[in-house]
C-alpha positions as a printed NumPy array, in Angstrom:
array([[-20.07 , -40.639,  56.129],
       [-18.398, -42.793,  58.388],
       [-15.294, -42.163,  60.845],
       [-12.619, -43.071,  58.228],
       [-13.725, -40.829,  55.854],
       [-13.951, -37.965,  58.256],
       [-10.496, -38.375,  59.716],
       [ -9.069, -38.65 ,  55.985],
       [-11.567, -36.041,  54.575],
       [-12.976, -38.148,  52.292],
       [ -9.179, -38.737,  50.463],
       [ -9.01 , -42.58 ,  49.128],
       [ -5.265, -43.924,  48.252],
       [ -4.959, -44.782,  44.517],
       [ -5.093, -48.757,  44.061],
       [ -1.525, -49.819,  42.536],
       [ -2.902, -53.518,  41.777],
       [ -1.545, -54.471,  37.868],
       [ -3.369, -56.525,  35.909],
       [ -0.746, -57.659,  33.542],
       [  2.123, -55.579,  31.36 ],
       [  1.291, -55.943,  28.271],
       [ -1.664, -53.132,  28.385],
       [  0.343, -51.118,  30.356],
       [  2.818, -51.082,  27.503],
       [  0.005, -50.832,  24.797],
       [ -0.896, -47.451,  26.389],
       [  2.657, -46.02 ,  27.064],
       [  3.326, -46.582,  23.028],
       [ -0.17 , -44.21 ,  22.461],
       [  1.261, -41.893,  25.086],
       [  4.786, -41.763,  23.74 ],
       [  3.455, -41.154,  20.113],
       [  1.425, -38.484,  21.689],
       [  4.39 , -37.116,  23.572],
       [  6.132, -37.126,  20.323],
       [  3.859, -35.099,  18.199],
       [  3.641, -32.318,  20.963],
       [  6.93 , -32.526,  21.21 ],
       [  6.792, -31.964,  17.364],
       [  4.611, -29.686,  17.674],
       [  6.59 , -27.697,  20.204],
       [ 10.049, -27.555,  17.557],
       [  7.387, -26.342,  14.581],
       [  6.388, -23.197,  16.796],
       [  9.477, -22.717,  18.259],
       [ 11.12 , -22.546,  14.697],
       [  7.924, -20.383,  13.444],
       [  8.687, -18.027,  16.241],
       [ 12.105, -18.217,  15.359],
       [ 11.724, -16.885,  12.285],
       [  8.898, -14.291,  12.678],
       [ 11.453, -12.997,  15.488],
       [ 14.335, -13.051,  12.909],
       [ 11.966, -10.876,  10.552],
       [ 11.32 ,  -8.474,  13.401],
       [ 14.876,  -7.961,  14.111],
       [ 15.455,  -7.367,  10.568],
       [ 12.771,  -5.272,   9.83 ],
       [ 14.345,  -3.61 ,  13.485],
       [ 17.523,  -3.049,  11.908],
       [ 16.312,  -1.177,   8.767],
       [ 14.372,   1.043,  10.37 ],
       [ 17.58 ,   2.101,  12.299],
       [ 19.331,   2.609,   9.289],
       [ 16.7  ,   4.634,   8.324],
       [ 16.376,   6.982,  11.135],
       [ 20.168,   7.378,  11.054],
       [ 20.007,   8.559,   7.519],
       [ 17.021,  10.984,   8.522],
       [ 18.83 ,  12.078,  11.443],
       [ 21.573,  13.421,   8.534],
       [ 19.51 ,  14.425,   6.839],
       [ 17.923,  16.712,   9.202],
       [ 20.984,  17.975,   9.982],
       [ 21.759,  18.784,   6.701],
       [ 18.351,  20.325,   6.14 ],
       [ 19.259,  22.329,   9.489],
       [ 22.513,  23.904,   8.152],
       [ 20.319,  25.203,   5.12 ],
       [ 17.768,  26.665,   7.318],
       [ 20.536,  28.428,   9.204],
       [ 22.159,  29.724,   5.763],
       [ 18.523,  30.87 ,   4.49 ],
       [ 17.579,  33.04 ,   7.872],
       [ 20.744,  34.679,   7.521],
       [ 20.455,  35.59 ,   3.952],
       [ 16.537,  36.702,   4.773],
       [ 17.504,  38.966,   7.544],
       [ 20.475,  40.547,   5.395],
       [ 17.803,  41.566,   2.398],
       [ 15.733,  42.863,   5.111],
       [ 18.16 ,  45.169,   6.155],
       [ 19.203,  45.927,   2.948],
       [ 15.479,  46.44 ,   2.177],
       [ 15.262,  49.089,   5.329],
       [ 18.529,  50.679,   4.275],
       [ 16.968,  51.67 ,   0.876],
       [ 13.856,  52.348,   2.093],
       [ 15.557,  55.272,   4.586],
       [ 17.963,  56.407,   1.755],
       [ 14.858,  56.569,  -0.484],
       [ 12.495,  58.753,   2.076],
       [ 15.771,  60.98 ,   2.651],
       [ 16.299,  61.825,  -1.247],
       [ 12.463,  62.695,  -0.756],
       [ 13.126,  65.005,   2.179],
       [ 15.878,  66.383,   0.081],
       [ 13.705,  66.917,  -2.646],
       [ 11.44 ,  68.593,  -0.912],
       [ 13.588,  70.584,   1.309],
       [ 15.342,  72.092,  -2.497],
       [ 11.652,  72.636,  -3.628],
       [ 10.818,  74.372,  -0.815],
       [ 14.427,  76.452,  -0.631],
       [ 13.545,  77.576,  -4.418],
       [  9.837,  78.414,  -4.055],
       [ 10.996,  80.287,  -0.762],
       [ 13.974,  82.184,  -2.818],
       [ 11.027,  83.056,  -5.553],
       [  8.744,  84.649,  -3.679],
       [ 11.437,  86.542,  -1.703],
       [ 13.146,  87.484,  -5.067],
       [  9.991,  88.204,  -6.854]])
């Protein structure tokens, strides 16, 4: 290595010497074409994403209509709930109510029974 290279670290400037423009030009037309078609490219993804985002926000926006019709209908479903607990607790009770009038009648019943057989057996 000699002493230039190890004060510049082995960096060498680029040469800048042109040979003539007309290849210079011949390769900026293969580079511009090139630039083009990425550049093509580019605006055929960018309207593909376009679109697939479009679809998403669609797809986005039905589902929220959705919801908010579920979210009615839940309520909806709710209220009926509500009105059904309410009309099982009331035949519940009404269940219990006959249930106690039915075991009194049969302590009546029994009570008389046992009244009679008593005045029998006293009477003779």
């Amino acid at each position: 290595m000699s002493i230039g290279e190890k004060r510049t670290g082995g960096y060498k400037p680029p040469n800048f010497e042109y040979d003539s423009g007309e290849p210079e030009i011949e390769g900026s037309d293969v580079e511009m074409d090139d630039m083009e078609a990425q550049f093509g490219e580019g605006r055929r993804r960018l309207m593909e994403s376009e679109e697939i985002g479009a679809s998403i926000l669609s797809d986005l926006h039905r589902q929220r209509e959705r919801l908010f019709a579920t979210r009615g209908s839940l309520g909806e479903v709710d209220q009926e709930l509500y009105a059904s607990n309410s009309i099982l607790r009331w035949m519940g009770l009404r269940k219990m109510t006959e249930r106690c009038v039915c075991y009194a009648m049969i302590a009546f019943f029994i009570a008389i029974i046992v009244v009679v057989l008593g005045f029998k057996v006293v009477n003779g």
